[in-house]
N, CA and C atoms as an extended XYZ file, in Angstrom:
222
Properties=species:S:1:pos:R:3:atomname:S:1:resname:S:1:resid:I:1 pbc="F F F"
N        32.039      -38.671       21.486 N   UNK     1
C        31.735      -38.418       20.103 CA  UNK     1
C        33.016      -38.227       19.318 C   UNK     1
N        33.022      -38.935       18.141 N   UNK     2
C        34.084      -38.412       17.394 CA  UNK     2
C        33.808      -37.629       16.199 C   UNK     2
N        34.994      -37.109       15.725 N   UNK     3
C        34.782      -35.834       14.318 CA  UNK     3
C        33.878      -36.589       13.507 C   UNK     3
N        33.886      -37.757       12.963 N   UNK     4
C        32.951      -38.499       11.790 CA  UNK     4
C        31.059      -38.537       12.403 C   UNK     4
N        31.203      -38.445       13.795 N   UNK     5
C        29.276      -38.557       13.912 CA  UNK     5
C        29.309      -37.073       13.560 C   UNK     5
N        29.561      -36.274       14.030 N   UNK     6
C        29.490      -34.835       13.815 CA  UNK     6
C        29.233      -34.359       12.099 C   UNK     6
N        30.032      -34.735       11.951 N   UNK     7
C        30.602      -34.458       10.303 CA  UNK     7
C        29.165      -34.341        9.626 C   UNK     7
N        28.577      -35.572        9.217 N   UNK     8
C        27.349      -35.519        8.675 CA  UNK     8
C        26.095      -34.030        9.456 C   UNK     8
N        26.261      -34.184       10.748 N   UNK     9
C        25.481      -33.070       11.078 CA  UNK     9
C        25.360      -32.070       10.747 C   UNK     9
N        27.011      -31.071       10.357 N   UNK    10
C        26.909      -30.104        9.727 CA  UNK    10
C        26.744      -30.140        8.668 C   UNK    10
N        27.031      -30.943        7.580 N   UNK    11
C        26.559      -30.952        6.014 CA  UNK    11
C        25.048      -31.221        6.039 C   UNK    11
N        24.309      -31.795        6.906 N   UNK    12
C        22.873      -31.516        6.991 CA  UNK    12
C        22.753      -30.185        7.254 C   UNK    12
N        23.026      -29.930        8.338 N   UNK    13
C        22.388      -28.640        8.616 CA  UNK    13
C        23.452      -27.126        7.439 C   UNK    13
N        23.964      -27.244        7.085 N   UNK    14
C        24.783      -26.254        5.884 CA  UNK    14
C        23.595      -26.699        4.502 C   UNK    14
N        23.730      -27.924        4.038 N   UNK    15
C        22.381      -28.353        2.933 CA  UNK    15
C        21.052      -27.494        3.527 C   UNK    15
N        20.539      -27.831        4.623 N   UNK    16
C        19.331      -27.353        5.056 CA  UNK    16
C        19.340      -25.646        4.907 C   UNK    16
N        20.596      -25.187        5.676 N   UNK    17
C        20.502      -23.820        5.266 CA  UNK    17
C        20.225      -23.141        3.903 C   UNK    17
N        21.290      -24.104        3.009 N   UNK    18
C        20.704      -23.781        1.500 CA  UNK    18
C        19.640      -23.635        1.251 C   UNK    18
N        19.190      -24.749        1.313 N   UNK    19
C        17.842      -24.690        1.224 CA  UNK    19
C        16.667      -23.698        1.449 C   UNK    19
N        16.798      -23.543        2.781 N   UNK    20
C        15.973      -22.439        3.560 CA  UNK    20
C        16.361      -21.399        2.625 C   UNK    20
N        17.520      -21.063        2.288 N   UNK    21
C        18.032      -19.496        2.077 CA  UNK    21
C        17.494      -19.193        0.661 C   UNK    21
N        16.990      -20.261       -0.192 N   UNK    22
C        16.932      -20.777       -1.475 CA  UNK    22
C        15.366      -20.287       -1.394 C   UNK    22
N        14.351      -20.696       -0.479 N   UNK    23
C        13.032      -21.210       -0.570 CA  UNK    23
C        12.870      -19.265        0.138 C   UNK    23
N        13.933      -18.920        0.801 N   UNK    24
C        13.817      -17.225        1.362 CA  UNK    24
C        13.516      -16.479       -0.193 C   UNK    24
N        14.442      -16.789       -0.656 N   UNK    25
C        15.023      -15.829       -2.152 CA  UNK    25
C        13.516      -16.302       -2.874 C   UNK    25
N        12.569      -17.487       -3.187 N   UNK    26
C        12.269      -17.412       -3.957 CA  UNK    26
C        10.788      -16.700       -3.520 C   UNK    26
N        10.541      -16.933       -2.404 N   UNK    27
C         9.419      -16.137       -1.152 CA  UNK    27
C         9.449      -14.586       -1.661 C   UNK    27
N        10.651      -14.042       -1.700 N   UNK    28
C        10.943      -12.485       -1.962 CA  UNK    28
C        11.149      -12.127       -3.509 C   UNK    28
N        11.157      -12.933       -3.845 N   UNK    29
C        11.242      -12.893       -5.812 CA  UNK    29
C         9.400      -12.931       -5.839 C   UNK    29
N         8.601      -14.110       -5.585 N   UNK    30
C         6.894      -14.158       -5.391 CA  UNK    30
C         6.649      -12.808       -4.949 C   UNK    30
N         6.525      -12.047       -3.835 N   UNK    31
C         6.152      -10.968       -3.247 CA  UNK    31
C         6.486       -9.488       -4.566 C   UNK    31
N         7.973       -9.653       -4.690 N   UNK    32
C         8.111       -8.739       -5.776 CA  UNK    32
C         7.336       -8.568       -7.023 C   UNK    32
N         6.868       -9.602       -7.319 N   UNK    33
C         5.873       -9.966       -8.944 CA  UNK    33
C         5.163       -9.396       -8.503 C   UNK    33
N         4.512       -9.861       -7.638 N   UNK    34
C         2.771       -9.458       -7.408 CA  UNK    34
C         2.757       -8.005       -7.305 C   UNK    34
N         3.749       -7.010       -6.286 N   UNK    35
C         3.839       -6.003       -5.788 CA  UNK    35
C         3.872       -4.963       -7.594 C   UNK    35
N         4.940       -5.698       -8.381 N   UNK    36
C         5.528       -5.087       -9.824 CA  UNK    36
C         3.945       -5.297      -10.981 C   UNK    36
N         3.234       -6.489      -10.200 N   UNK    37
C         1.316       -6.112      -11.065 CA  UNK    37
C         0.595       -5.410      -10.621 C   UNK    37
N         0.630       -5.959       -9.343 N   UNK    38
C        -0.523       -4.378       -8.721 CA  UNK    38
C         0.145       -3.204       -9.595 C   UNK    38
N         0.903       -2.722       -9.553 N   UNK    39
C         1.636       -1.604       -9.661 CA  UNK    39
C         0.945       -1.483      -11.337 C   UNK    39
N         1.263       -2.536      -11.807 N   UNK    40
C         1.031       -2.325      -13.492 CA  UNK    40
C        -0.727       -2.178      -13.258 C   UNK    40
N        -1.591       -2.950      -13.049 N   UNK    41
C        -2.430       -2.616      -12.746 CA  UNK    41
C        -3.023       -1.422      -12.145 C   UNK    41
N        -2.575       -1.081      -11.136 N   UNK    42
C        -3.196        0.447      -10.961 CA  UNK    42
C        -2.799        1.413      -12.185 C   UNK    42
N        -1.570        1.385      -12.703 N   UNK    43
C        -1.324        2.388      -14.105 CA  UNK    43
C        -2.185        1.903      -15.617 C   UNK    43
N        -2.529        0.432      -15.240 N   UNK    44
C        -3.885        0.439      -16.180 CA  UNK    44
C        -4.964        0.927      -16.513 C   UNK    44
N        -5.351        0.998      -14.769 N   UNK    45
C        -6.324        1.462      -14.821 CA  UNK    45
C        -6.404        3.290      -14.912 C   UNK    45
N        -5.502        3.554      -14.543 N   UNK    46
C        -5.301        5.022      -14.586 CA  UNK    46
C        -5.395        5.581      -15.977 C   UNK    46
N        -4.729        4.877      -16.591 N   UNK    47
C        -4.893        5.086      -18.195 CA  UNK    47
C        -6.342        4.800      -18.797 C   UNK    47
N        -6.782        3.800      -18.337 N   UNK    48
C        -8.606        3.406      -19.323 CA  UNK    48
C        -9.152        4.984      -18.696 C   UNK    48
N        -9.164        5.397      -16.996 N   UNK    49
C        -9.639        6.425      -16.989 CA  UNK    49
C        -9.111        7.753      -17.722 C   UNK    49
N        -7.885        8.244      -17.483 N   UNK    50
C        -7.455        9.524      -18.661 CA  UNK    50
C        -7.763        8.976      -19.675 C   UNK    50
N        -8.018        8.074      -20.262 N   UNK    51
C        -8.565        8.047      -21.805 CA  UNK    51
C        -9.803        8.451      -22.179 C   UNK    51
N       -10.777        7.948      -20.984 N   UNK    52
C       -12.209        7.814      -21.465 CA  UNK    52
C       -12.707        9.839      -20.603 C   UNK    52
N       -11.748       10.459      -20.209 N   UNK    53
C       -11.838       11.694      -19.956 CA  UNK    53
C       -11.534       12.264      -21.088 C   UNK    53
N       -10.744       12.212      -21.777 N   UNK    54
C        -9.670       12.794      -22.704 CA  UNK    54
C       -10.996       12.270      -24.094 C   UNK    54
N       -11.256       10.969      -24.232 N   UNK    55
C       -12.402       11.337      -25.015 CA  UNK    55
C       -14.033       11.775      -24.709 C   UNK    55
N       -14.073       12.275      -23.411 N   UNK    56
C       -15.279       13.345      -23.275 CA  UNK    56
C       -14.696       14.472      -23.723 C   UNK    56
N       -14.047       14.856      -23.450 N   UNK    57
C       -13.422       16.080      -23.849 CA  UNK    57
C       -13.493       16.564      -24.982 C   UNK    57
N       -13.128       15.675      -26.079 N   UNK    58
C       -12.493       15.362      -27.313 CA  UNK    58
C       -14.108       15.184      -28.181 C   UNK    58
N       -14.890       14.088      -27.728 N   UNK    59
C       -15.742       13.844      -28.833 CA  UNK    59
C       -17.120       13.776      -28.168 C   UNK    59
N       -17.310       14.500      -26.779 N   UNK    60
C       -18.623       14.862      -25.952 CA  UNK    60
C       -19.092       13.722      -25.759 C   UNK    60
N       -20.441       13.700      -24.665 N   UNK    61
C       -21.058       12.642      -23.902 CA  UNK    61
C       -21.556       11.743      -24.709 C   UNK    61
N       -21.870       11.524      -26.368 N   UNK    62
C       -22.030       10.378      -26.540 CA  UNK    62
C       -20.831        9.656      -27.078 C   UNK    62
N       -19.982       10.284      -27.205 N   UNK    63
C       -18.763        9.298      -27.769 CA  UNK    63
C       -17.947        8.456      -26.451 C   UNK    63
N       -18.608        8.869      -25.212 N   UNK    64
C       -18.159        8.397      -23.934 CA  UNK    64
C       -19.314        7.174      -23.623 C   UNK    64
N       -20.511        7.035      -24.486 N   UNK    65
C       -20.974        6.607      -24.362 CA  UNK    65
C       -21.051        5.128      -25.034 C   UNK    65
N       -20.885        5.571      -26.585 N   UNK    66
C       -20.357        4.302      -27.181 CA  UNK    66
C       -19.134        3.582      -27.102 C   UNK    66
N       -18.595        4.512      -26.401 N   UNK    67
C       -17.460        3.722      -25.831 CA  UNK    67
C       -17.402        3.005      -25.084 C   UNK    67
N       -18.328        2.879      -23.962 N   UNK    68
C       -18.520        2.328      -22.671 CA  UNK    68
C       -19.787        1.347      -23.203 C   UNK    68
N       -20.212        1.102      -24.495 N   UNK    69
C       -20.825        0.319      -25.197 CA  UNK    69
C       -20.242       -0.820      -25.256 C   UNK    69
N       -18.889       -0.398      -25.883 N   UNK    70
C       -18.606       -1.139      -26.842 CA  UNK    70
C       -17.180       -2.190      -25.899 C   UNK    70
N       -17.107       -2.073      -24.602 N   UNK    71
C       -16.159       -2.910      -23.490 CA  UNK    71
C       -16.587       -3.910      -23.773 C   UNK    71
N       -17.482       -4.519      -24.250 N   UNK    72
C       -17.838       -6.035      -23.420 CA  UNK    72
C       -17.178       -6.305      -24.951 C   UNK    72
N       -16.731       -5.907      -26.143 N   UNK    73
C       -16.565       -6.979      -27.016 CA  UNK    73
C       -15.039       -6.593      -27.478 C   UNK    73
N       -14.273       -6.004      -26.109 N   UNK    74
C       -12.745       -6.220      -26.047 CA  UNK    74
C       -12.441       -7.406      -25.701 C   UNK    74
């Protein structure tokens, strides 16, 4: 074998690594989103509930009521 069959092998396999290392990063960037919505999501929902407590509290069982009316035309 001489240096020139070789040659191409490693610039394949160095390209390929890119690659891989490229398609790693964007695998762990995907996982992070989703992980950073759930997250927003559960504090969504945490909030619709302290709200709809905070207005029992505030304006008694029927104002909890028309409230829970009135979701479907958010």
């Amino acid at each position: 074998m001489t240096s020139t069959e070789t040659e191409p092998e490693t610039e394949e396999f160095r390209s390929a690594s890119k690659t891989e290392k490229f398609a790693q990063w964007l695998m762990t960037r995907e996982e992070k989103r989703q992980d950073k919505e759930s997250n927003l999501e559960g504090l969504v929902r945490l909030n619709v509930m302290v709200s709809f407590l905070t207005l029992g509290l505030v304006g008694g069982f029927e104002a909890v009521q028309l409230g829970l009316s009135l979701i479907p035309y958010l």
